[in-house]
KEKE-931493 format. One line per field, with one value per residue (C-alpha): residue in one letter; z, x, y; residue number from 0. Coordinates in nm, 2 decimals, always signed. Layout:
type A; ...
up Z; ...
east X; ...
north Y; ...
seq NUM; ...
This chain:
type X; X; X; X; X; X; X; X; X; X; X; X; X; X; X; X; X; X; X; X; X; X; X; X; X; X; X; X; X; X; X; X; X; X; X; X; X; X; X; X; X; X; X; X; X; X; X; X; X; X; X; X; X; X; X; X; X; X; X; X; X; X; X; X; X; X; X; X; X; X; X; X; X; X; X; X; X; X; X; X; X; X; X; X; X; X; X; X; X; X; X; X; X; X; X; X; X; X; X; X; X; X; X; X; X; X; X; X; X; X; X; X; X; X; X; X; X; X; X; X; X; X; X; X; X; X; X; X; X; X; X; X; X; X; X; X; X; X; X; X; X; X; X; X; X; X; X; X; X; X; X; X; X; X; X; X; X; X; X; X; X; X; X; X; X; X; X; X; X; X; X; X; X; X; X; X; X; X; X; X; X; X; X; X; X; X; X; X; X; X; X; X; X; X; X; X; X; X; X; X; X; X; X; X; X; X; X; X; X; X; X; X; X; X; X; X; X; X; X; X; X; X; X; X; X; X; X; X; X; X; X; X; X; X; X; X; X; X; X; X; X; X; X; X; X; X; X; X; X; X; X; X; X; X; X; X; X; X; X; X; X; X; X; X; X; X; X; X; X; X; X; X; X; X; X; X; X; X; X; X; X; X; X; X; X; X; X; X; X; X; X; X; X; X; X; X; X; X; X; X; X; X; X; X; X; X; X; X; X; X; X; X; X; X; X; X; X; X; X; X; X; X; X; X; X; X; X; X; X; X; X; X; X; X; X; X; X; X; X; X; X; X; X; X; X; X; X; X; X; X; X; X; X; X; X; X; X; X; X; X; X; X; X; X; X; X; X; X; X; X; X; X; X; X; X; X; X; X; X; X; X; X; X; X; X; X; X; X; X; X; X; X; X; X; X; X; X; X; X; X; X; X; X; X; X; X; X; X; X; X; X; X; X; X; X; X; X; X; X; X; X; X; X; X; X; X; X; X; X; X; X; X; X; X; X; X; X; X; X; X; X; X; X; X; X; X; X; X; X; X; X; X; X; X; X; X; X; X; X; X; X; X; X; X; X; X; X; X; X; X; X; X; X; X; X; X; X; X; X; X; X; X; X; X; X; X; X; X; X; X; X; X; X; X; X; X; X; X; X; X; X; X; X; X; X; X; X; X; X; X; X; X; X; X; X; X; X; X; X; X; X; X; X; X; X; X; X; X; X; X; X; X; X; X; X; X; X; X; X
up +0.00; +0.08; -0.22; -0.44; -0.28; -0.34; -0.69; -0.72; -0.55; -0.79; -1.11; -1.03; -0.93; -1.26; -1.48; -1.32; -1.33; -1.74; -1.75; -1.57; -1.78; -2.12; -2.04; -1.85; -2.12; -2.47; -2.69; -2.42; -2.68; -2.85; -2.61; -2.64; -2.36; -2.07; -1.94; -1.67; -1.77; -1.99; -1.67; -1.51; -1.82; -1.82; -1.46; -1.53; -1.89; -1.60; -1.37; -1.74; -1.85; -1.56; -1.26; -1.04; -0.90; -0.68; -0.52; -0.58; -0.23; -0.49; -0.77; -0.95; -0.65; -0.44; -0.68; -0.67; -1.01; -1.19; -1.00; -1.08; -1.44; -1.44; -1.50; -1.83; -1.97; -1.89; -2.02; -2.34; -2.41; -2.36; -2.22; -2.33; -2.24; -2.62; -2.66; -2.39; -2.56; -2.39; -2.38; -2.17; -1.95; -1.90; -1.83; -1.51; -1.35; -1.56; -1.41; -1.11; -1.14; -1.31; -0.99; -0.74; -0.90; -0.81; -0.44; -0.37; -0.32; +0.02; +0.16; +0.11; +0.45; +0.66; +0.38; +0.24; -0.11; -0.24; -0.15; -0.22; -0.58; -0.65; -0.52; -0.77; -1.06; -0.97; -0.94; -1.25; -1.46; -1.26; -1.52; -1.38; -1.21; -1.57; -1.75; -1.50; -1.44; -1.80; -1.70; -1.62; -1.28; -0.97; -0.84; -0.92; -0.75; -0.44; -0.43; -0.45; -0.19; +0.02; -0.04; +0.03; +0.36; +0.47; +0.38; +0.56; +0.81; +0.82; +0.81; +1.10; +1.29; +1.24; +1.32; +1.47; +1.35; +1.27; +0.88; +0.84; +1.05; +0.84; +0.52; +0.72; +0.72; +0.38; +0.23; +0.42; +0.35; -0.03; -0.01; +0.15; -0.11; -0.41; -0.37; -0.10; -0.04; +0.11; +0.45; +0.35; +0.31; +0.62; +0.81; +0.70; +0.76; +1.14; +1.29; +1.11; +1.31; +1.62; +1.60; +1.47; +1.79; +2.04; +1.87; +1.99; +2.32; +2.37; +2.26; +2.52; +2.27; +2.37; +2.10; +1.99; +2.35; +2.22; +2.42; +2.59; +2.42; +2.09; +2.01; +2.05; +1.87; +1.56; +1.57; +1.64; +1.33; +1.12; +1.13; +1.12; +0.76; +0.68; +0.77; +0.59; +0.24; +0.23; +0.31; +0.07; -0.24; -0.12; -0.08; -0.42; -0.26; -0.01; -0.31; -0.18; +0.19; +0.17; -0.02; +0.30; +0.48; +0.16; +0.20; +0.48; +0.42; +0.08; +0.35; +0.38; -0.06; -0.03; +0.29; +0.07; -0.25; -0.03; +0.03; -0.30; -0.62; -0.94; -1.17; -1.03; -0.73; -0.72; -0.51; -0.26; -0.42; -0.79; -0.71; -0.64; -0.99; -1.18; -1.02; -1.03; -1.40; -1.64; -1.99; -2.21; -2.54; -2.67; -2.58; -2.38; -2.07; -1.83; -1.46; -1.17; -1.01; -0.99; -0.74; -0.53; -0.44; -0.38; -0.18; +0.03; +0.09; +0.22; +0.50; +0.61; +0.66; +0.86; +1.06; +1.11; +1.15; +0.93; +0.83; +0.55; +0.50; +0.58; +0.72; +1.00; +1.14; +1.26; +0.95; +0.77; +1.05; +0.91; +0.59; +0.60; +0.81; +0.59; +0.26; +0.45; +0.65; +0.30; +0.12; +0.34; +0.37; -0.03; -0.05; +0.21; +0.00; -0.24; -0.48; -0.66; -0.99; -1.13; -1.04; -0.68; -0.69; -0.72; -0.33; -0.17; -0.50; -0.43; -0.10; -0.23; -0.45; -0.15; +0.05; -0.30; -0.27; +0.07; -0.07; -0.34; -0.14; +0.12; -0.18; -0.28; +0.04; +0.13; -0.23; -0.17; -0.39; -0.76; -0.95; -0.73; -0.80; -1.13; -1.16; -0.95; -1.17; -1.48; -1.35; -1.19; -1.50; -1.75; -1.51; -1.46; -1.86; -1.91; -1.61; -1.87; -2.15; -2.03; -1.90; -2.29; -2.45; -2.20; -2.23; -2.62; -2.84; -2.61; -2.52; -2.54; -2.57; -2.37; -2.37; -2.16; -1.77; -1.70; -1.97; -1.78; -1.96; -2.16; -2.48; -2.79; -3.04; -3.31; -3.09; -3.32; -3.62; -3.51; -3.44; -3.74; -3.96; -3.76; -3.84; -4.18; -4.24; -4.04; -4.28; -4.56; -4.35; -4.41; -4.01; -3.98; -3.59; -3.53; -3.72; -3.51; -3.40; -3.21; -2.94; -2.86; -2.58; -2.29; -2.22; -2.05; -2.33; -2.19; -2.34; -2.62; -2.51; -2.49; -2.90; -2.97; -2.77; -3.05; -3.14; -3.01; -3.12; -2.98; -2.84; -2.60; -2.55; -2.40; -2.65; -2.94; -2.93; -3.20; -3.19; -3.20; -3.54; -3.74; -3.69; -3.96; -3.81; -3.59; -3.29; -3.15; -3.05; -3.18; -2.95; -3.04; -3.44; -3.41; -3.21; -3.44; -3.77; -3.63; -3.56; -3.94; -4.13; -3.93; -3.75; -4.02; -4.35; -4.68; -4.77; -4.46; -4.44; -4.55; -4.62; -4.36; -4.48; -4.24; -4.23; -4.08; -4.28; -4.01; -3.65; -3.42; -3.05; -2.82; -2.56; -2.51; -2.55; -2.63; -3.04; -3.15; -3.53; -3.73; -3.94; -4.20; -4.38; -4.82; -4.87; -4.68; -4.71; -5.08; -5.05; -4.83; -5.10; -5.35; -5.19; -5.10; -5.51; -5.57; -5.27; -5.44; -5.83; -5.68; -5.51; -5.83; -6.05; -5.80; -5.89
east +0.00; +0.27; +0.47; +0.16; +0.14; +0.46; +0.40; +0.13; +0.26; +0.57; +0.35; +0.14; +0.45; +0.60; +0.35; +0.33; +0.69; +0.69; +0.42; +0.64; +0.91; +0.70; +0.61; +0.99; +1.21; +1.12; +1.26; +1.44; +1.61; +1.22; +1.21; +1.50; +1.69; +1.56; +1.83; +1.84; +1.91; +2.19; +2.39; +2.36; +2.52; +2.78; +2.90; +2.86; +3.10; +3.38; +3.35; +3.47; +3.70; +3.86; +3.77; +3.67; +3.38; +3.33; +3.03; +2.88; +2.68; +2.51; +2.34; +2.30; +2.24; +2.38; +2.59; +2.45; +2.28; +2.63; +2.80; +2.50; +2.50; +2.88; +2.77; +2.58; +2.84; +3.10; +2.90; +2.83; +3.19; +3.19; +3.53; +3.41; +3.18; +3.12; +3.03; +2.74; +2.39; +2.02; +1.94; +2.26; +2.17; +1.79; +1.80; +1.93; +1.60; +1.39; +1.56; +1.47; +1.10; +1.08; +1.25; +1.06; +0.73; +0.92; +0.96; +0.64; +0.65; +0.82; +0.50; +0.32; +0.37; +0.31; -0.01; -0.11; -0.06; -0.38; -0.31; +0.06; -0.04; -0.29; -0.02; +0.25; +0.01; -0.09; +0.26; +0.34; +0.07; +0.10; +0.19; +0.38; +0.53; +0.62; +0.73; +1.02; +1.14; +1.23; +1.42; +1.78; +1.72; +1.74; +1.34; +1.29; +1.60; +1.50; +1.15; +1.30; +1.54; +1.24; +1.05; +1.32; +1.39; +0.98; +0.92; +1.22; +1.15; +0.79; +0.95; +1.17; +0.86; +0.73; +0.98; +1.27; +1.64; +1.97; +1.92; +1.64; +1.79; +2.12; +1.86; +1.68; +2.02; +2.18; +1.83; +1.84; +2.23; +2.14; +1.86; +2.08; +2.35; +2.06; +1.89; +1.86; +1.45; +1.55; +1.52; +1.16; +1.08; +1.27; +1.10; +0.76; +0.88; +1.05; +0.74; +0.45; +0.65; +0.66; +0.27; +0.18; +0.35; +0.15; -0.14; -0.07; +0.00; -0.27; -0.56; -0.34; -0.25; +0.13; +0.36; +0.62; +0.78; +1.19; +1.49; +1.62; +1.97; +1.82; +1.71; +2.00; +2.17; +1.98; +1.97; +2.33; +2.40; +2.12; +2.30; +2.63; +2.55; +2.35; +2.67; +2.93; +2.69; +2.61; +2.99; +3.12; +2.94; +2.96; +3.37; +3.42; +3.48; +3.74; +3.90; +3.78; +3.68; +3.58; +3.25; +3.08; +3.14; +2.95; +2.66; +2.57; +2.62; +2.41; +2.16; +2.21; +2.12; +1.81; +1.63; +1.66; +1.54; +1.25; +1.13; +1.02; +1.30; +1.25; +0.92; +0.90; +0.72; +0.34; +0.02; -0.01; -0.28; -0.01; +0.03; -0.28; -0.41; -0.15; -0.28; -0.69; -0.75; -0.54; -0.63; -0.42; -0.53; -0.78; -0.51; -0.66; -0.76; -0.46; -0.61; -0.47; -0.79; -0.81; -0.54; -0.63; -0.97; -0.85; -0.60; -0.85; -1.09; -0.75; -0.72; -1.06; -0.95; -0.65; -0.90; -1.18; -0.90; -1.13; -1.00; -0.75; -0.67; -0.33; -0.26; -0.11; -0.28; +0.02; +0.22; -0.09; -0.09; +0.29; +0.19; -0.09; +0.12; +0.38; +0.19; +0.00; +0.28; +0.49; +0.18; +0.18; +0.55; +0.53; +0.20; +0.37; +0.66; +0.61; +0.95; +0.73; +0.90; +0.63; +0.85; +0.88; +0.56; +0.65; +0.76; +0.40; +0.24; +0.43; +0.25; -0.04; -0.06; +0.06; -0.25; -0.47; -0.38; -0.54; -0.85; -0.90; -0.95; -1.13; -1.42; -1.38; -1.49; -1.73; -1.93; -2.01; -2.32; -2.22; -2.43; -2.24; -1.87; -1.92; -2.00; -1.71; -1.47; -1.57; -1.51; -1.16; -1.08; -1.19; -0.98; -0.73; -0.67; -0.70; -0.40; -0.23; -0.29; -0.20; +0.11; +0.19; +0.08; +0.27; +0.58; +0.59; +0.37; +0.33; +0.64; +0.75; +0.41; +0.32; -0.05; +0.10; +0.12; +0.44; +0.66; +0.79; +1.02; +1.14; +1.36; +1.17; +1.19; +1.36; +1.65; +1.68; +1.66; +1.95; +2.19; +2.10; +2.17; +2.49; +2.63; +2.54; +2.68; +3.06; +3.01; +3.14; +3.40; +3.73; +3.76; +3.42; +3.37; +3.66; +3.46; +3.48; +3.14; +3.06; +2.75; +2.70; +2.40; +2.34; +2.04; +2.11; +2.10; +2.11; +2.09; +2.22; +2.60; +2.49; +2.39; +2.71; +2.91; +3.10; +3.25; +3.54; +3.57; +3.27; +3.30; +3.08; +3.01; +2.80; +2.84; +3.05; +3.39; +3.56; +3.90; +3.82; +3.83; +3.51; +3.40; +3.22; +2.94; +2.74; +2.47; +2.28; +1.99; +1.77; +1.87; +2.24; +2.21; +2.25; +2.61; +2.72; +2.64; +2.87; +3.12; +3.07; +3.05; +3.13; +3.42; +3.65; +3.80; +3.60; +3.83; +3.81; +3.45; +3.28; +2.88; +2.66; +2.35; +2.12; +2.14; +1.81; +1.44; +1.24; +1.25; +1.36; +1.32; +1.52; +1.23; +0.96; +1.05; +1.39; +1.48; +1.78; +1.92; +2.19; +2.44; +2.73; +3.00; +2.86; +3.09; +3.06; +2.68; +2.71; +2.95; +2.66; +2.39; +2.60; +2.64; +2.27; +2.20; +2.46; +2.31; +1.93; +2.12; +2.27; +1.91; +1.73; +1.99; +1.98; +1.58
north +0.00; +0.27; +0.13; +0.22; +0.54; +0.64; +0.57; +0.79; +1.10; +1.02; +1.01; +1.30; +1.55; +1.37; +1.49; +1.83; +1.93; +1.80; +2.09; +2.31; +2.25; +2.29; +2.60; +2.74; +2.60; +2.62; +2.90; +3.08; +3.33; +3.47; +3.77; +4.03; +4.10; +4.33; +4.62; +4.41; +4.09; +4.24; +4.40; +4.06; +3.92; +4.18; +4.05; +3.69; +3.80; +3.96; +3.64; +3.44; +3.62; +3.71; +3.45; +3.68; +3.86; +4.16; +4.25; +4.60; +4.68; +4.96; +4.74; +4.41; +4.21; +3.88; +3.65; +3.34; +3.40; +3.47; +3.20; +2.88; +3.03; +2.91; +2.56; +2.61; +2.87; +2.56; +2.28; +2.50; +2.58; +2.96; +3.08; +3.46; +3.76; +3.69; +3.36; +3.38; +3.35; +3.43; +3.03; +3.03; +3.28; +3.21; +2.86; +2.90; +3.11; +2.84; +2.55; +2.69; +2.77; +2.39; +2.27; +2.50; +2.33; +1.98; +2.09; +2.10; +1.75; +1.80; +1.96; +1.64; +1.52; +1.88; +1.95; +1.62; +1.54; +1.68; +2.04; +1.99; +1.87; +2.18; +2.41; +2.28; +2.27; +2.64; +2.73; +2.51; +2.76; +3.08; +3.31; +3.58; +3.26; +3.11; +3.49; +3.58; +3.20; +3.31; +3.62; +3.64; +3.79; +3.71; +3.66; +3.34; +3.17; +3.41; +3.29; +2.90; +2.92; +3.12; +2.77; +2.54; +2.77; +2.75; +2.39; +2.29; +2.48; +2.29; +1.99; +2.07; +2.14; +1.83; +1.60; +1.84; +1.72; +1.83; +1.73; +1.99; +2.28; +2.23; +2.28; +2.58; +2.72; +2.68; +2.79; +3.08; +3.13; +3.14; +3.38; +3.60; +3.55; +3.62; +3.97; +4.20; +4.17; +3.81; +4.00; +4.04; +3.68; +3.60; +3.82; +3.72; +3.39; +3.42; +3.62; +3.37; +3.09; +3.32; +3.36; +3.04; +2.90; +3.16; +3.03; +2.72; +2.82; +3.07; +2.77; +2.59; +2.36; +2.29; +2.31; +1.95; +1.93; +1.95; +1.83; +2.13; +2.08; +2.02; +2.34; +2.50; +2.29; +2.30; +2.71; +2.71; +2.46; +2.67; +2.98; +2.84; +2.69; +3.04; +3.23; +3.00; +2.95; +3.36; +3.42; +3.18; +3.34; +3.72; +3.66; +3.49; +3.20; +3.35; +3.54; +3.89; +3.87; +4.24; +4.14; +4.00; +4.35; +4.54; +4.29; +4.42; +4.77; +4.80; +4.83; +5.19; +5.25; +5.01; +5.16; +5.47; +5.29; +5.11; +5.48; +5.55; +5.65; +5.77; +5.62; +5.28; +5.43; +5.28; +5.31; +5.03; +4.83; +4.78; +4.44; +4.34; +4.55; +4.35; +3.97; +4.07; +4.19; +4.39; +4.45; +4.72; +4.86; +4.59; +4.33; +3.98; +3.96; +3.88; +3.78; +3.53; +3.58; +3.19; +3.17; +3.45; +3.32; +2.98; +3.17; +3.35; +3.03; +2.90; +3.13; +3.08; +2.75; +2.82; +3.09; +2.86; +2.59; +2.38; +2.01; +1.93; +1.56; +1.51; +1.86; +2.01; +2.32; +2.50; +2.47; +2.61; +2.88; +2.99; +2.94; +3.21; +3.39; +3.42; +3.52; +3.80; +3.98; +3.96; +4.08; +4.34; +4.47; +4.51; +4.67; +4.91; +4.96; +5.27; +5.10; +4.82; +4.68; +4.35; +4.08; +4.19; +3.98; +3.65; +3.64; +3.70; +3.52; +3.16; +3.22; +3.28; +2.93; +2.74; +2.91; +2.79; +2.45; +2.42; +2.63; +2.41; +2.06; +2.25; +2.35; +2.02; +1.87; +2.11; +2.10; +1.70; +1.67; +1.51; +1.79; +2.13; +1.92; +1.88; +2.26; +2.38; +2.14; +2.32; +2.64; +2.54; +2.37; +2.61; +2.90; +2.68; +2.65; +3.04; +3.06; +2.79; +3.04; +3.32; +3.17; +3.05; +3.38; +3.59; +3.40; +3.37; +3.56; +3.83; +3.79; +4.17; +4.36; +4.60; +4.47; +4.19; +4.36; +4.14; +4.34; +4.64; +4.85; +4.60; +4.60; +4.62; +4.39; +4.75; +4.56; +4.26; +4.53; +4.76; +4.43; +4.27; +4.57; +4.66; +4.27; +4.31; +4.62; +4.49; +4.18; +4.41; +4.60; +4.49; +4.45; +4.29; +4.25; +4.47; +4.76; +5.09; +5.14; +5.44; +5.49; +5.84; +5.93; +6.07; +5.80; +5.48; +5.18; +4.88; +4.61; +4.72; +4.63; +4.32; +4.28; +4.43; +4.24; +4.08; +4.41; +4.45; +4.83; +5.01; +5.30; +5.48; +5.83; +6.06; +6.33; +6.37; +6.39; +6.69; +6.55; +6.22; +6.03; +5.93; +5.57; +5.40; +5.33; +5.60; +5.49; +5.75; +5.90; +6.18; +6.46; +6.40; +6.45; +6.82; +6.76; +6.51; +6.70; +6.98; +6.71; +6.50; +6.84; +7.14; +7.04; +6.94; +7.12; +7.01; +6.81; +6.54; +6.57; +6.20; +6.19; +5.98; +5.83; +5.70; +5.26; +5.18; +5.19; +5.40; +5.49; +5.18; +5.20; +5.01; +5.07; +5.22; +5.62; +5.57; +5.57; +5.47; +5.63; +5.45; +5.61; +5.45; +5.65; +5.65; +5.46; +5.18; +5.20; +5.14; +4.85; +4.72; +4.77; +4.59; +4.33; +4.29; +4.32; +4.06; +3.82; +3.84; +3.83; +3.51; +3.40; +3.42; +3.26; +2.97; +2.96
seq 0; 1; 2; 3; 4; 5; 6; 7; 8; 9; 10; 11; 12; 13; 14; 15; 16; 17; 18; 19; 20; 21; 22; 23; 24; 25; 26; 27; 28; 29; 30; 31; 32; 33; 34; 35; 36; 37; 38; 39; 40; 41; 42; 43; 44; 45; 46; 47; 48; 49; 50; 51; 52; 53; 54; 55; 56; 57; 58; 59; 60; 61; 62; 63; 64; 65; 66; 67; 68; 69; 70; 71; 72; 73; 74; 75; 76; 77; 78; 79; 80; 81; 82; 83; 84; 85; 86; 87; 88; 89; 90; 91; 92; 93; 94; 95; 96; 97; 98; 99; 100; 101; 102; 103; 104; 105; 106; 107; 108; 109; 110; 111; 112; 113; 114; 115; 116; 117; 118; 119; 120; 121; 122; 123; 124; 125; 126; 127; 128; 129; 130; 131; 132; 133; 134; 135; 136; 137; 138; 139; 140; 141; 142; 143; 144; 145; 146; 147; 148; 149; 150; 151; 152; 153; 154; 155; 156; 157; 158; 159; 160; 161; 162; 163; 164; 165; 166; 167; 168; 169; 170; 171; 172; 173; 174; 175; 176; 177; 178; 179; 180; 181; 182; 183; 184; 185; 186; 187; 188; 189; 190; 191; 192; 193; 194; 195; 196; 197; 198; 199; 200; 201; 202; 203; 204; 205; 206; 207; 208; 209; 210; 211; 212; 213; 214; 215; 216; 217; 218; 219; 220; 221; 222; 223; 224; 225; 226; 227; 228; 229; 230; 231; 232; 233; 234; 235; 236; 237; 238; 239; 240; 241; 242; 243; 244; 245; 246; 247; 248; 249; 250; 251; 252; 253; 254; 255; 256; 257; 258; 259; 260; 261; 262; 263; 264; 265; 266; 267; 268; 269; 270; 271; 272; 273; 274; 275; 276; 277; 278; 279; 280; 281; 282; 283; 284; 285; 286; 287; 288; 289; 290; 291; 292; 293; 294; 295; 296; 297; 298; 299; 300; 301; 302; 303; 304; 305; 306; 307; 308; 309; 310; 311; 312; 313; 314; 315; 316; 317; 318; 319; 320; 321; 322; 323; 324; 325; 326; 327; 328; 329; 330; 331; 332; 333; 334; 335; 336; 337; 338; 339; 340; 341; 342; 343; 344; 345; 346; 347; 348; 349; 350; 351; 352; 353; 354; 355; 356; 357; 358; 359; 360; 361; 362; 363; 364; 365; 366; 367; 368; 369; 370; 371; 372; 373; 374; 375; 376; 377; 378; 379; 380; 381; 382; 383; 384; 385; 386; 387; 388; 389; 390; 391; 392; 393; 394; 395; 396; 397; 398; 399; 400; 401; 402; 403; 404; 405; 406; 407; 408; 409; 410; 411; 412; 413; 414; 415; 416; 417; 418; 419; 420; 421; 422; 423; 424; 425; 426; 427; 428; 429; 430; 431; 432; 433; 434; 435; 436; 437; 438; 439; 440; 441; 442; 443; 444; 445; 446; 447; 448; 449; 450; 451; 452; 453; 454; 455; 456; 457; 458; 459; 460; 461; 462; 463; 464; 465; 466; 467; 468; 469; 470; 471; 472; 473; 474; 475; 476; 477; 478; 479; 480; 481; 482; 483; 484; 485; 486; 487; 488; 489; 490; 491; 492; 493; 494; 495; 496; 497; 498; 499; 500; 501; 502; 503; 504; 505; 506; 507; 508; 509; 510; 511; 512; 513; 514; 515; 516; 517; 518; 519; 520; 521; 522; 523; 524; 525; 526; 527; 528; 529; 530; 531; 532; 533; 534; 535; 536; 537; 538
């Protein structure tokens, strides 16, 4: 009997996690790189080339995401900042969201298998869940770690050992090392626990009575592992000890940040907008309204402490807990970016799980359970859309909610032009490009990484020479004409025709214009007419 239960939790997780994976892994490089994801890749192309990796207490995060990304450069062969690719870079976040769906297997004996399985599926489906496990930042590992840090903390409760704390500890040691919000999680998570437990005490329910040397044991052994994991990534590995000092002092630039900076400041309810219903210009319907009602009908259970087969009330209590104080913190914070999300949303389909068996049990009559599994079905499948659409054909739009200042895809345009245009240089990728702007344009350093002669600039440069190729953006062309023409005597001045076929942004609000000395540009065109005389002769 256990063997054939075993079998069935296997086959069920199986089937869920090959969802998970159909929907995390496919076609990683469709969408174009977010300015975000590009600076990550410019730190993972340092930690290549040169071994090493420093942390910056200011931006980009804990390293764990440049260091785990390590093993796919390796295993791919790339040695350079140059031969990284966005399948590379991406499959390490969606390895991670197909794994986090696969952990939800360890709740099956604190939450029973039914609500552990609706949990994974909801997770497996979510879509903001599915769009950023295909991001190269660092959410998704943070929300994972977060999980493997509360279910072994569940586990720990239920049958308190060493072997769990040690997990407590290393999951905790790697959210640290990830992103700075991890204090967020662990808060959300440390006072759940501490009022779960006072729950017990004050319905004079006694909490698991511990050896009095154990517990002190296990904490001491948690945050020894916490402090040696964190500390091992934040000093490279013991190659620059001064790293695990600035993790604690970036601190200081993210209380400011937390305060409110610049546009991504939002009203308290964003979040919330963004999960409930969103619909831009005539685009679909985007809506994880499915997950937040079962979500809801979850806490009543935990408040009515109503009956779930195979659950334990007070790890329900810390789950709850944990998904409303989080909820909370980052309704409170005015800084929202979309993927900030994900934290209090994993929390949110574990909470959903429970809901879901608890309808199921309380609508007992064959006619009502038929009805509620159409409705859970036919939601569940537009989750299973949206999550499809959003990661792949709407990949980039802005009628999606989950794209946020992202890189159009004009991006694919202005690198595909630039390449072709080198192709007829005599130095091909060692063409002199110049980028001259005073806007920030990430990514774009990262689809001209191949060039090893770019030059950036924030305004043009008189005494410098004239590169071939010209990057810039509208407000500059009246500076650079003076440079091109005005500048030089008639006899050094070269004509500039423009190299792309109308305007091209490279996000939203922010055009990018192309220009190539004549000459080169009419090499170019030649050697398009001779490519499509050669195409037609071959018909």
């Amino acid at each position: 009997m256990a063997e054939m239960k075993r079998n069935r939790t296997a086959w069920i997780f199986a089937s869920i996690v090959l969802l998970a994976a159909a929907l995390r892994l496919p076609a990683l490089g469709v969408r174009p790189m977010h300015a975000d994801e590009a600076v990550h890749a410019a730190k993972l192309g340092r930690l290549i080339e040169q071994g090493r990796y420093e942390y910056d207490p200011g931006e980009y995060h804990g390293p764990t995401l440049n260091y785990l990304t390590l093993l796919p450069a390796r295993v791919s062969g790339a040695a350079r900042y140059a031969d990284l690719d966005e399948v590379i870079l991406r499959s390490v976040p969606a390895v991670s969201g197909v794994l986090l769906v696969a952990a939800h297997a360890l709740l099956v004996p604190v939450v029973g298998l039914p609500s552990a399985a609706v949990a994974a599926l909801l997770a497996a489906i979510s879509p903001a869940m599915v769009y950023y496990s295909r991001y190269y930042i660092q959410e998704t590992l943070l929300v994972a770690f977060s999980f493997g840090a509360l279910v072994s903390l569940c586990r720990y409760l239920r049958r308190p050992g060493v072997g769990w704390a040690v997990a407590v500890g290393a999951s905790v040691g790697l959210m640290y090392a990830t992103k700075e919000t991890w204090v967020i999680a662990f808060g959300s998570m440390a006072l759940a626990t501490a009022m779960a437990w006072t729950r017990e005490r004050w319905r004079g329910a006694m909490p698991p009575r511990l050896d009095v040397r154990r517990p002190g044991v296990h904490l001491a052994a948690a945050g020894l592992m916490a402090i040696v994991v964190a500390g091992l990534f934040f000093s490279s590995f013991l190659t620059h000890p001064g790293g695990i000092v600035d993790s604690v002092m970036t601190y200081r630039n993210y209380l400011v940040r937390a305060g409110g900076a610049e546009w991504h400041v939002q009203p308290w309810h964003y979040y919330f907008d963004l999960l409930l219903f969103t619909r831009v210009d005539g685009g679909p319907i985007w809506t994880e309204g499915l997950i937040v009602g079962l979500a809801v009908v979850g806490l009543r259970v935990v408040w009515k402490r109503a009956h779930i087969p195979g659950a334990d009330g007070k790890v329900l209590s810390i789950l709850a807990g944990y998904t409303v104080i989080m909820a909370a913190a980052y309704a409170v914070i005015p800084y929202k970016t979309p993927w900030c999300l994900l934290g209090f949303l994993h929390g949110l389909v574990l909470l959903g799980g429970v809901g879901t068996i608890d309808l199921w049990a309380r609508f007992r009559r064959p006619a009502t359970r038929g009805l509620l599994a159409v409705c859970l079905l036919a939601a569940g499948a537009h989750l299973g859309w949206q999550a499809w659409a959003g990661s792949f054909r709407f990949a980039a739009d802005p009628r999606n909610p989950y794209v946020y200042a992202h890189t159009g895809t004009g991006v694919f345009d202005i690198a595909r032009r630039v390449e072709a245009v080198a192709a007829v240089h005599p130095q091909r990728l060692g063409m002199p490009i110049e980028v001259i702007s005073g806007e920030n344009l990430w990514p774009l350093p990262w689809y001209l990484r191949r060039f090893t002669a770019v030059r950036w600039e924030t305004a043009p440069v008189k005494d410098a020479g004239h590169a071939p190729v010209i990057l810039a953006t509208p407000d500059m062309e009246p500076a650079i004409v003076r440079k091109l023409y005005g500048w030089r005597p008639p006899g050094e001045r070269e004509l500039y025709v423009p190299i792309f076929d109308a305007a091209v942004e490279l996000r939203p609000q922010v055009e990018l214009r192309g220009y190539a000395a004549k000459s080169l540009w009419d090499e170019y065109q030649r050697s398009m007419a001779d490519l499509a005389q050669s195409a037609r002769t071959s018909r």
